[in-house]
C-alpha positions in Angstrom: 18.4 27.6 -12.4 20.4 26.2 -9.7 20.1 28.1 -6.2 23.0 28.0 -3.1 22.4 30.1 -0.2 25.1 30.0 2.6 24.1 31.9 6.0 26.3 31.7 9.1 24.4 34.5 10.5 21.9 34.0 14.0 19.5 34.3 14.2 18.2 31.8 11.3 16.2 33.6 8.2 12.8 33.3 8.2 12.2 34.9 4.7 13.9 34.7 1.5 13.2 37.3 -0.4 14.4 37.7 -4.5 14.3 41.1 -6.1 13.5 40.8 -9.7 14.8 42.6 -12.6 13.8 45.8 -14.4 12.4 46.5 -10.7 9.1 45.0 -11.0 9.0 44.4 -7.7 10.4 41.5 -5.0 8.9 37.8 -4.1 9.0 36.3 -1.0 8.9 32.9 0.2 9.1 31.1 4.1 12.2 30.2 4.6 11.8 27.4 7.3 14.5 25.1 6.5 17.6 23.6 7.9 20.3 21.8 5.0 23.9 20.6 5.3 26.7 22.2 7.0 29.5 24.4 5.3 32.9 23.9 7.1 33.4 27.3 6.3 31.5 29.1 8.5 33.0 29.9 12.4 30.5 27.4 14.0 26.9 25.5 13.3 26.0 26.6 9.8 23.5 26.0 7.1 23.0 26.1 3.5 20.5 24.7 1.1 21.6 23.8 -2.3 18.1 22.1 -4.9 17.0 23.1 -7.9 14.5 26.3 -8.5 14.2 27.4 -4.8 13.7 24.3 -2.8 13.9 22.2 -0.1 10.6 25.2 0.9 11.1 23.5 4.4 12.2 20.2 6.5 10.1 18.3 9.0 12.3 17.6 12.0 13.3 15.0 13.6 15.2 14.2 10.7 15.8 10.7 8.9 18.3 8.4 9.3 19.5 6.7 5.5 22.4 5.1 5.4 23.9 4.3 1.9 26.5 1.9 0.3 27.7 1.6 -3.0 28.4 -1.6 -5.1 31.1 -0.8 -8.2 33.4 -2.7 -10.2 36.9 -3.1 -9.6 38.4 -1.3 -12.1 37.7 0.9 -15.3 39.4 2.5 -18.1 39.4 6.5 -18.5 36.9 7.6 -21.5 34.4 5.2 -20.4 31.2 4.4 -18.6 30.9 2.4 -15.3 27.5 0.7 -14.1 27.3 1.0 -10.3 24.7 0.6 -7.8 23.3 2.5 -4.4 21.7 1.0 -1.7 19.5 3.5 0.4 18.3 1.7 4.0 16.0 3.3 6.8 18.2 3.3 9.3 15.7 5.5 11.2 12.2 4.6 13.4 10.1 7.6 11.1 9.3 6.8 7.5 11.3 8.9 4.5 9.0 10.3 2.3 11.5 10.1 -0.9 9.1 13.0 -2.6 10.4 15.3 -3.8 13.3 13.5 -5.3 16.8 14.6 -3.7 19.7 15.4 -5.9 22.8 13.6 -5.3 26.5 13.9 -6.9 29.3 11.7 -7.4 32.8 11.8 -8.4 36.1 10.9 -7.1 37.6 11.1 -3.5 35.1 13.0 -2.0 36.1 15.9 -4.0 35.3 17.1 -8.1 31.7 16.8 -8.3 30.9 18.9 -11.4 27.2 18.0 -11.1 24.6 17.2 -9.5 21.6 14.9 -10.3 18.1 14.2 -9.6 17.7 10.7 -8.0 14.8 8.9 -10.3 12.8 7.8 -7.3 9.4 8.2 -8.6 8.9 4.6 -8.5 9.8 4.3 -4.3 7.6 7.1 -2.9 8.0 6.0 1.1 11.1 4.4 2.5 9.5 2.3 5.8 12.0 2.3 8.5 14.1 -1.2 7.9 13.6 -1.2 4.3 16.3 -0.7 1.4 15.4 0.2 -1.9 19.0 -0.2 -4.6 19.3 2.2 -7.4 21.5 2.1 -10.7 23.5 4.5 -11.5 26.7 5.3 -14.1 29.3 7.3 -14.1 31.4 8.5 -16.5 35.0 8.3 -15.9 36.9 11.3 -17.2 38.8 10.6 -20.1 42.0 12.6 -18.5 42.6 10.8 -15.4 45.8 9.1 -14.7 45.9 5.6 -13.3 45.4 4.8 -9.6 43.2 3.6 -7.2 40.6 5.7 -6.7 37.5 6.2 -3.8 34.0 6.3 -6.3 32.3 8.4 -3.9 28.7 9.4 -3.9 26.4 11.8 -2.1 22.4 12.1 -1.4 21.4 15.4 -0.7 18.8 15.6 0.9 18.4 18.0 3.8 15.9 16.0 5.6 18.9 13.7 6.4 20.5 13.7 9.5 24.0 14.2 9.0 23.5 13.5 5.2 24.4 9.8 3.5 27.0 9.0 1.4 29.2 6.0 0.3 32.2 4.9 -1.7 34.1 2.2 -3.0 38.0 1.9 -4.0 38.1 1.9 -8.3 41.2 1.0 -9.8 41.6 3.2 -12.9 43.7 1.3 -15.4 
């Protein structure tokens, strides 16, 4: 199960609380936690978007990651590309990469159908100054007409300040 909570209310929830079914009662969790922004509310807003229930909660001052992303030139619809992300410490604090953040890709900033769990087991601790590059692939849909394209690609992670993303121009062919 996937969870997405927007809020533009104030003041901030403290407490999420989830009725469950047949009435057997309710479950409540903290809810001390700041994610990304929504455009959609009227003015500062936050939602969290992870897996089962989490981020449970974000250490602030947040981390700086910058990211860029290293793809080939072109590709042919119906098939898989081979592309690499470059996370940096950008910050003075270290990033603890645990949990894992999800991240999503797609084209133009726009159309991500999914979203993945980074496989960072391996990393644990960014240091401030230090990069660590991950592969990734994508496949490009088999119904996309030719043109240049932005690969674009997102981390998650609301322990970010101001999130990190990258792209890079794909020529579809």
């Amino acid at each position: 199960m996937n969870f997405s909570w927007y809020d533009c209310r104030q003041p901030p929830a403290v407490t999420l609380t989830i009725g469950l079914p047949d009435g057997a009662g309710a479950f409540r969790i903290p809810y001390a936690t700041e994610a990304a922004e929504n455009p959609m509310c009227p003015s500062t807003y936050r939602s969290i978007s992870r897996g089962p229930l989490s981020p449970a909660g974000n250490q602030w001052p947040y981390v700086e990651v910058e990211a860029t992303l290293n793809a080939p030139a072109e590709a042919r619809p119906g098939t898989r590309i081979t592309y690499y992300v470059t996370l940096r410490n950008a910050g003075n604090r270290d990033y603890d990469m645990k949990p894992c953040a999800d991240y999503n890709e797609g084209f133009n900033g726009k159309q991500f159908l999914a979203e993945y769990q980074l496989n960072c087991v391996s990393v644990s601790t960014l240091k401030p100054g230090a990069q660590v590059t991950f592969e990734m692939q994508y496949d490009v849909p088999a119904a996309i007409g030719p043109a240049t394209r932005d690969l674009s690609w997102f981390l998650l992670d609301g322990r970010l300040a101001g999130g990190s993303g990258a792209w890079a121009p794909l020529r579809i062919t």
